[in-house]
Structure formats: structure tokens, C-alpha cells
C-alpha positions in Angstrom: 74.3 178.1 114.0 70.9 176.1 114.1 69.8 174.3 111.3 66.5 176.3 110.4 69.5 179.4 109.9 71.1 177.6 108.1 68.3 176.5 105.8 67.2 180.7 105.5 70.7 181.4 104.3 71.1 178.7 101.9 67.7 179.5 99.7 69.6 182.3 98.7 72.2 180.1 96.8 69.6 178.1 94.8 67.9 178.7 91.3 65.2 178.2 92.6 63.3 181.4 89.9 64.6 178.6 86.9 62.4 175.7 88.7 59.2 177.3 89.5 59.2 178.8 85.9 59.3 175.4 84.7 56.2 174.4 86.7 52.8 174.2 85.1 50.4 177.1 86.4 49.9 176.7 90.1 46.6 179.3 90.7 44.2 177.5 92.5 46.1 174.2 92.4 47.1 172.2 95.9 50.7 171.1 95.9 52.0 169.1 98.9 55.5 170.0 99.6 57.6 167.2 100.5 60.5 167.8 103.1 59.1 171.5 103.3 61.8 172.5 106.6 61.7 176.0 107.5 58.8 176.6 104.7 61.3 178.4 101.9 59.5 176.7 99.1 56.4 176.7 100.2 56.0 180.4 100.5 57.2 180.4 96.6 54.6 178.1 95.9 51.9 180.1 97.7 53.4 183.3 95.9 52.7 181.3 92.5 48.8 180.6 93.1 49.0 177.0 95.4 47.6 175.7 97.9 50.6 174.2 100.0 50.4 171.3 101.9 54.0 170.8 103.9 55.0 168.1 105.4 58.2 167.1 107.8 59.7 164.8 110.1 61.4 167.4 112.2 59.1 169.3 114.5 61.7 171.8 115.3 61.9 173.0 110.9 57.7 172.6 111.0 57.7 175.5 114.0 60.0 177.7 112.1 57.9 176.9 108.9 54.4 177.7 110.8 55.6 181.1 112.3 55.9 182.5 108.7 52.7 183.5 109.2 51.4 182.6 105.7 47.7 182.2 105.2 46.0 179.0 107.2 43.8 178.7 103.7 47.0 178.7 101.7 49.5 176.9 103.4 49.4 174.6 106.4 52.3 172.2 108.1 52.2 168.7 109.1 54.5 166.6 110.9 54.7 162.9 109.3 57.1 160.3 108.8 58.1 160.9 104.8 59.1 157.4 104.5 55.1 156.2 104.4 52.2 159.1 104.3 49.4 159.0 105.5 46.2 159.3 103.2 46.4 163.2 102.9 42.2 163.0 102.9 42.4 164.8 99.7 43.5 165.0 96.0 46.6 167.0 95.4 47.6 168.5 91.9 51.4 168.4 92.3 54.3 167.4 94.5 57.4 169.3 95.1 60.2 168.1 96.8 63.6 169.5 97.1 66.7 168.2 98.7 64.7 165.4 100.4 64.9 161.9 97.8 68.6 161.3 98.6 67.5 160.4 102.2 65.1 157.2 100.7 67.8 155.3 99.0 65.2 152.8 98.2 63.3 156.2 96.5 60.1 154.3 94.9 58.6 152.8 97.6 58.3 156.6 99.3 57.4 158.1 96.0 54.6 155.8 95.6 53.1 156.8 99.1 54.2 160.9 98.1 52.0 160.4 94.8 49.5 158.4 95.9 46.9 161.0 96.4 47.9 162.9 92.8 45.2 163.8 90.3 45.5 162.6 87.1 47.6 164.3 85.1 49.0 165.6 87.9 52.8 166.9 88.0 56.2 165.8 90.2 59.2 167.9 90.7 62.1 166.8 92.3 65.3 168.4 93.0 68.7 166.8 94.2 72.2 167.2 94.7 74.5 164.6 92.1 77.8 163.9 94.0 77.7 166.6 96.9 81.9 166.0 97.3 82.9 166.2 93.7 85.0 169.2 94.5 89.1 169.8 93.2 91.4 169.7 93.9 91.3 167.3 96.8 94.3 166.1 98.2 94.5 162.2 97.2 93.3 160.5 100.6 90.6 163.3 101.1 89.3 161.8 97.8 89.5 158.6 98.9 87.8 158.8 102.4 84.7 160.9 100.9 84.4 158.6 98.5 84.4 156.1 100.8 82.2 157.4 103.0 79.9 157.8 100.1 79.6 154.5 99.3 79.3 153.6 103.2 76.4 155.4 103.6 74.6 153.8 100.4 75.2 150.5 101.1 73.9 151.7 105.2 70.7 152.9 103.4 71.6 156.6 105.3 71.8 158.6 102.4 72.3 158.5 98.5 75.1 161.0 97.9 74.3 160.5 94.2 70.7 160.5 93.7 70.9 163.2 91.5 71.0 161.4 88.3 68.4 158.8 89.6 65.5 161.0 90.0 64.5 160.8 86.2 64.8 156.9 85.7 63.5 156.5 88.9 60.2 158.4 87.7 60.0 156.2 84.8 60.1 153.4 86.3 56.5 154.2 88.5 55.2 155.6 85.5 56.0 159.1 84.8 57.0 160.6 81.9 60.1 163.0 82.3 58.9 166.8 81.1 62.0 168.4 81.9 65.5 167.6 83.0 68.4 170.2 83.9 71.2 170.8 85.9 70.6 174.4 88.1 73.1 176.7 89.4 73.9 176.5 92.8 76.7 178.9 94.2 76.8 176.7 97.3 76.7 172.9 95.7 77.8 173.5 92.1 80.1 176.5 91.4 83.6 177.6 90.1 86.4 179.2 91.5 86.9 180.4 95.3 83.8 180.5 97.7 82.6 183.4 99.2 83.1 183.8 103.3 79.5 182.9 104.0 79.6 179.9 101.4 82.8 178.8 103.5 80.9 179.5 106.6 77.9 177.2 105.5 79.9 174.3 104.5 81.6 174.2 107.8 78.6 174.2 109.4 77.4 171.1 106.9 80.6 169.3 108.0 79.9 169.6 111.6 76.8 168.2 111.6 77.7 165.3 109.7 78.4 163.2 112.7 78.7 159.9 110.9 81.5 161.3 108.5 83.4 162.1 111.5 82.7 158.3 112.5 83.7 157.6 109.8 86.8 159.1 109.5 87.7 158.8 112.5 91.1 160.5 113.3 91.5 161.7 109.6 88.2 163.7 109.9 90.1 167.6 110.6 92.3 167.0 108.2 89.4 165.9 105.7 87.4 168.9 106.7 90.2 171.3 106.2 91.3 170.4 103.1 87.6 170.0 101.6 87.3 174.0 103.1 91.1 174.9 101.3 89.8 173.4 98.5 86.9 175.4 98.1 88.1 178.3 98.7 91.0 178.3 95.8 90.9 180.6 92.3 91.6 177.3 90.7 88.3 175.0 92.7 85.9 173.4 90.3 83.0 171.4 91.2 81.8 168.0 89.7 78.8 168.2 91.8 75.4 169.0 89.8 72.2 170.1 91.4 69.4 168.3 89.1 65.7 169.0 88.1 63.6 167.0 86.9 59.4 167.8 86.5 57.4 164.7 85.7 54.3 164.2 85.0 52.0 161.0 85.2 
């Protein structure tokens, strides 16, 4: 399954109604949607009143996201490296970003350039996963490898695995002030007992594509994989993984 299917099956999962309700008014506002993919939140955005403004690295996500078909004068798609962006050539009244900060493991240097065409009093909201593999049980080496890995890839700069909890200090420390903070459900990322087929089906997918997990783990990697998928999949699975919120504003 390609990625952008993936991404359509997945907005399903989110709580996605609990974070736009906690936005301010959007009618007649222009948001710039950070990481937009396939467009998901930035037809919800346009559905609340915004302008949209989405931006991607990934050509292939910005096609999908442009053959929506939503309204040129509401919503329009550009491709740009998220580590630095461009002057946008116009104020913006909000920024919205899901799923994207854990890639920036040094996250205030991109926020800076994300904000730095915000109207005053203008608003942030961020959205991360908070320790993606906090999943039991795990058999004892599956723990250890995943937590390995985790800590491999922070200290590689690939990915923060727990960025979750960092959005809101991170904020503060650029000069934000934290409106609201919260974890949201997620029956994908953050759920109890067994997962459904499709769930099961979309992590598998996740695990394949992570090709420097399998680097990683080298030999162990089916084994990891397979018990990670068992362990879902139990009456008795809990998750430690938290999807968190957090709306700023500066």
C-alpha cells in the first residue's frame, strides 16, 4: 500500500474533531499547514473558515493533496524544504502542524522559520506522538532493541520518538505561551486492548517502511516486528504511547 493510502486511512483513527474545537475561529483567517501530505487537515481547516496554505517536502503527498480539488482561493500546495521556509510573501494567522516536529530533533530552529511570518497574536498548534513503541507486553529483547533504536535515531538527528512531551517547553522557550495542552485518542497510536484487522494492517505497513529499524535490527528485525504485531493484537495490550496537543499562542 502507498503511503498517501496509508495517510487516507489513518485520519480516520485521530481526534482530530477535539483539536480543531480547541482552535480559535478560523473564518477568514490564513493558516499555513505545516507537513500538510495528502491535504487531510487542510480540507478541515478550509471546512472551518481558513485560508490554507500547505506545505511539503514530498512531491508525490503534494499531488495527492492538490487533486482534492478544493478551492485555488482557499487552499493551495507548495513544495519546500520544512527544515528552513521560505518568506511565505504574506502574514499568516496560525500554523498547524501534525505529526511533522518529531522529524526536527533540533525543533526551534524550524519553528522559528514556521512562525516567522505569524501575525501578532497569532496561534501555533502542534500535534505529536510521545513514545510511538510504548506498547505491552513486549517480550524483553523487543523492548530493548526499540528502545534502542529510539535512542539511535535521536542521537542520528533522524527522528525524535519522543517529542511528544517537548512540544510545550519547546514553545516556551521561543516565546509562546501554552493555551492548551492534552493528550488525544488515537485508536491507532494510543489505545487499549486488541487492534482491529485494519489497525494491524497499518502498523505492518509502518514497520515495513522503516528501513533504518530493519538496519538496525538487523537479523532480529522479524522477530521484533512480529512480536510488536502479537502484542498489539492481545485482550490484555496497553499502550504507553500518548498522542499530545498543544495550541500556543505568541
Amino acid at each position: 500500500m502507498s503511503l498517501a493510502n496509508d495517510y487516507r486511512r489513518q485520519a480516520a483513527w485521530r481526534d482530530w474533531p477535539t483539536a480543531f474545537a480547541a482552535l480559535p475561529s478560523l473564518e477568514g483567517k490564513t493558516v499555513l499547514d505545516v507537513g500538510c501530505a495528502i491535504g487531510d487537515q487542510a480540507a478541515e481547516l478550509v471546512a472551518h473558515g481558513a485560508r490554507v496554505i500547505g506545505v511539503d517536502a514530498n512531491a508525490d503527498l503534494l499531488k495527492v493533496a492538490r487533486a482534492r480539488g478544493l478551492p485555488p482561493e482557499r487552499a493551495e500546495f507548495r513544495q519546500h524544504d520544512l527544515r528552513a521556509l521560505p518568506d511565505l510573501g504574506e502574514p499568516i494567522d496560525g500554523v498547524w502542524c501534525s505529526f511533522t516536529a518529531a522529524y526536527f530533533v533540533d525543533l526551534e530552529p524550524a519553528l522559528k522559520s514556521w512562525i516567522a511570518c505569524l501575525a501578532p497574536g497569532g496561534f501555533i498548534a502542534l500535534t505529536e506522538v510521545d513514545d510511538l513503541f510504548a506498547h505491552t507486553p513486549l517480550a524483553e529483547e523487543t523492548r530493548a532493541i526499540l528502545d534502542a533504536y529510539a535512542d539511535d535515531a535521536l542521537r542520528a538527528k533522524r527522528y525524535d520518538f519522543r517529542m511528544g512531551k517537548k512540544l510545550a517547553p519547546t514553545l516556551e522557550a521561543i516565546g509562546f505561551t501554552p493555551a492548551e495542552e492534552r493528550s488525544l485518542g488515537d485508536a491507532e497510536l494510543s489505545f487499549s486492548g486488541p487492534a482491529a484487522p485494519d489497525v494491524l494492517e497499518a502498523w505492518q505497513s509502518r514497520l515495513d517502511r522503516m528501513v533504518t529499524l530493519k538496519d538496525f535490527a538487523g537479523d532480529r528485525f522479524d522477530a521484533v516486528a512480529r512480536d510488536f504485531l502479537a502484542c498489539l493484537a492481545r485482550p490484555e495490550h496497553r499502550s504507553g504511547a500518548r498522542v499530545h496537543f498543544c495550541l500556543a499562542t505568541a
